[in-house]
NURODO-414126 format. One line per 4 residues: their letters; for each residue x, y, z of C-alpha. Coordinates in Angstrom, 2 decimals, padded with zeros to 5 digits. Layout:
N
A = X/Y/Z  ...
***
This chain:
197
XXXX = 000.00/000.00/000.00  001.18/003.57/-000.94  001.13/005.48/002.35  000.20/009.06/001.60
XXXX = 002.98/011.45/004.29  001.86/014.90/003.35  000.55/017.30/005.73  -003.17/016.36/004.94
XXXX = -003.01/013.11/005.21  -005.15/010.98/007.83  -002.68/007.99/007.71  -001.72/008.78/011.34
XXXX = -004.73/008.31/012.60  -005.91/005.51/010.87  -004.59/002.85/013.52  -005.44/005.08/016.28
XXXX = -008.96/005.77/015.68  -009.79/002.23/014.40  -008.55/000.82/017.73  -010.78/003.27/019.57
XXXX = -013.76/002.37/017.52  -013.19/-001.55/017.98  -012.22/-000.71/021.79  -015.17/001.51/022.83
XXXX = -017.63/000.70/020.55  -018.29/004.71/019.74  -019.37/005.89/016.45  -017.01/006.98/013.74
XXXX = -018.92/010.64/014.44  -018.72/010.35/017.63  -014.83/009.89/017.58  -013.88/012.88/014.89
XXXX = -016.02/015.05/017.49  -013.97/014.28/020.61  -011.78/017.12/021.79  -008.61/017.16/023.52
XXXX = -010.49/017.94/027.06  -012.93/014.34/026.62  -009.63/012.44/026.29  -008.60/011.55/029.77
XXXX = -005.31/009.28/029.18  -004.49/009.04/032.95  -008.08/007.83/033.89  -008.65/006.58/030.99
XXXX = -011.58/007.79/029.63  -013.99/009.59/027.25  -017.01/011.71/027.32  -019.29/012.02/024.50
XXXX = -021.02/015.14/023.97  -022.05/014.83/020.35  -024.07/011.47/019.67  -026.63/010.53/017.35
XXXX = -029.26/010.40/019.97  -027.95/013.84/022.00  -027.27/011.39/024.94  -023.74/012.34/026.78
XXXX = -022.15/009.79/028.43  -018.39/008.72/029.76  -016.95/005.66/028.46  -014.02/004.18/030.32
XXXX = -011.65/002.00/028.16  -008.28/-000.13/028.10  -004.99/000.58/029.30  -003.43/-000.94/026.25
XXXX = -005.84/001.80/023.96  -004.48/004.53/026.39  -000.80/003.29/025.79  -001.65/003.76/021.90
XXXX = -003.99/007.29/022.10  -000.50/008.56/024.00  001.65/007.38/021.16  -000.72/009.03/018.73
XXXX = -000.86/012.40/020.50  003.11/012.34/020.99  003.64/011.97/017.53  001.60/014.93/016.66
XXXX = 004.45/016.92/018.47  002.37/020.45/019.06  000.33/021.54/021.90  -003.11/021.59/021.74
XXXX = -005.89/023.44/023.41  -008.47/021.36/025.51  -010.91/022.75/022.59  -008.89/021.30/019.97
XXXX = -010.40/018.33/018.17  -008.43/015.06/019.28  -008.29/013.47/016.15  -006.35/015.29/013.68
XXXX = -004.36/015.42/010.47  -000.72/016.39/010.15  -001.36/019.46/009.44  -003.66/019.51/012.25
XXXX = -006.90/019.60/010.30  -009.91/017.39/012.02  -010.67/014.33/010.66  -013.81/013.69/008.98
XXXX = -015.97/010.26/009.21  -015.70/010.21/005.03  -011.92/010.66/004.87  -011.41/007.83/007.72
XXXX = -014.38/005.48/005.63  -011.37/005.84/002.74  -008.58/004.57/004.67  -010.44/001.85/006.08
XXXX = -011.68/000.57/002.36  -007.53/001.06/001.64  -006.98/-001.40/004.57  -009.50/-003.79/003.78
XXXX = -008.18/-003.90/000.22  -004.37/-004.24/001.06  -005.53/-006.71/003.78  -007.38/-009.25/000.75
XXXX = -010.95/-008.49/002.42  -013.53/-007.91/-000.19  -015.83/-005.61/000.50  -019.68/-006.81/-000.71
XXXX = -020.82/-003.15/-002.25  -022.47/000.21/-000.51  -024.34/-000.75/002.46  -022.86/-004.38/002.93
XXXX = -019.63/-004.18/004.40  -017.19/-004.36/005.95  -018.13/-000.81/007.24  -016.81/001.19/010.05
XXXX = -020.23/000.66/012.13  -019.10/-003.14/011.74  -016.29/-002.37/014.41  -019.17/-001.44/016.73
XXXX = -020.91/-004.32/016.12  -017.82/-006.63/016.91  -017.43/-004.33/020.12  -020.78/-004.72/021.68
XXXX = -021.00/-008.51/020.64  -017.91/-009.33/022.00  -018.86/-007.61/025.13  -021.94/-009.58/025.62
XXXX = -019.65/-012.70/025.43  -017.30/-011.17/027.94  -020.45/-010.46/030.45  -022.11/-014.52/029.78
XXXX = -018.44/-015.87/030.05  -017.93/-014.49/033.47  -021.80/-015.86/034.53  -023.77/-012.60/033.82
XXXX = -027.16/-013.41/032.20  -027.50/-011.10/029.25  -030.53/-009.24/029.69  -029.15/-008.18/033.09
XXXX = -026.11/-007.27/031.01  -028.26/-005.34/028.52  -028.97/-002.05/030.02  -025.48/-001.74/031.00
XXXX = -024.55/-002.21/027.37  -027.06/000.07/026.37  -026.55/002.89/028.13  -022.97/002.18/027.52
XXXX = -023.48/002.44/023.89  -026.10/005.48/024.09  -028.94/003.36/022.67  -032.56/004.95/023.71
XXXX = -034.00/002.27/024.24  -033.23/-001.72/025.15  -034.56/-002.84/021.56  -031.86/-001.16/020.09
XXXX = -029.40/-002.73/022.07  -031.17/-006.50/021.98  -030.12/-006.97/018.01  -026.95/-008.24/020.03
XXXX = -028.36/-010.52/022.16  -029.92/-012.24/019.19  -026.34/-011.60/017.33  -024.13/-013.67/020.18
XXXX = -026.85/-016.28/020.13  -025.85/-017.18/016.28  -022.58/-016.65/016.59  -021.90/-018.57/019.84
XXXX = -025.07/-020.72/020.25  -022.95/-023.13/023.16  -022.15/-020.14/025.04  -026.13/-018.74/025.22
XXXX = -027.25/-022.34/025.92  -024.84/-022.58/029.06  -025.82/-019.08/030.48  -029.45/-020.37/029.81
XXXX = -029.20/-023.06/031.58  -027.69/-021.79/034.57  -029.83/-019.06/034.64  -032.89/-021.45/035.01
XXXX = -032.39/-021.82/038.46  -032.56/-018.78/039.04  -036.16/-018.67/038.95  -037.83/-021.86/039.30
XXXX = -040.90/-022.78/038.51  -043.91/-022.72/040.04  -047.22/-024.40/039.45  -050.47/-022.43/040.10
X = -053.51/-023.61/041.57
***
């Protein structure tokens, strides 16, 4: 792959953000709208203030995505206002969601992933999808039932509502059918029972 080093380039970003979408489960607008001041690398955290449903909420994530957000921000060698947009081009432009979309299709190409056409994928919102279903398999693995899990996820993700955040359930379940069949079944103690008069 040619790597594109002038000043406008996003190709310093691209493992950066792509981490934090596959690590937080944000949205690609979501992440070119953080500022310097929502990036907490000590505590390791983010606040959104810009979603798609005007919810804002603080995500905490990885030490391992800090170590890499650090690296990223180090490399940019200037000092930024707390307004400043985190995410940013060489030449310290923001980022935009279509510019990133680009670079992704780039990867997918140089990796031999075909991509099936406009609207079926791989896309950027895939990455959330992989975050929240692999989260769900986190929370059953460690003996959570999933719709306890679910509102955590939800509000986690800035859904409005549980229905938005069941698709997931339903997605685990097909991809990891022993897994939901084990929780199940442990979970069917949990309330037993009981035959009415």
């Amino acid at each position: 792959m040619k790597i594109d080093n002038s000043m406008d380039s996003a190709v310093n970003v691209i493992p950066v953000i792509l981490r934090m979408l596959y690590g937080t489960g944000i949205r690609i607008g979501e992440a070119v709208s953080l500022k310097v001041k929502d990036v907490n690398l000590t505590e390791k955290y983010i606040i959104i203030r810009q979603s798609k449903n005007g919810m804002e909420r603080m995500i905490p994530f990885s030490d391992s995505l800090a170590d890499v957000c650090r690296q990223y921000r180090n490399s940019l060698q200037v000092l930024q206002d707390p307004e400043d947009y985190f995410f940013v081009k060489r030449n310290g432009r923001r980022c935009n969601p279509k510019g990133i979309y680009e670079w992704f299709r780039k990867v997918l190409w140089e990796a031999g992933i075909s991509h099936g056409g406009k609207r079926q994928g791989p896309r950027l919102h895939d990455l959330r999808h992989a975050f929240s279903v692999h989260s769900l398999t986190a929370m059953a693995e460690s003996g959570l039932d999933l719709y306890y899990s679910l509102p955590i996820l939800s509000e986690y993700l800035g859904h409005q509502s549980l229905e938005a955040t069941e698709k997931y359930v339903r997605l685990t379940s097909e991809m990891y059918p022993g897994l939901i069949h084990d929780v199940n079944s442990i979970c069917a103690y949990a309330f037993p029972e009981v035959d009415l008069p």
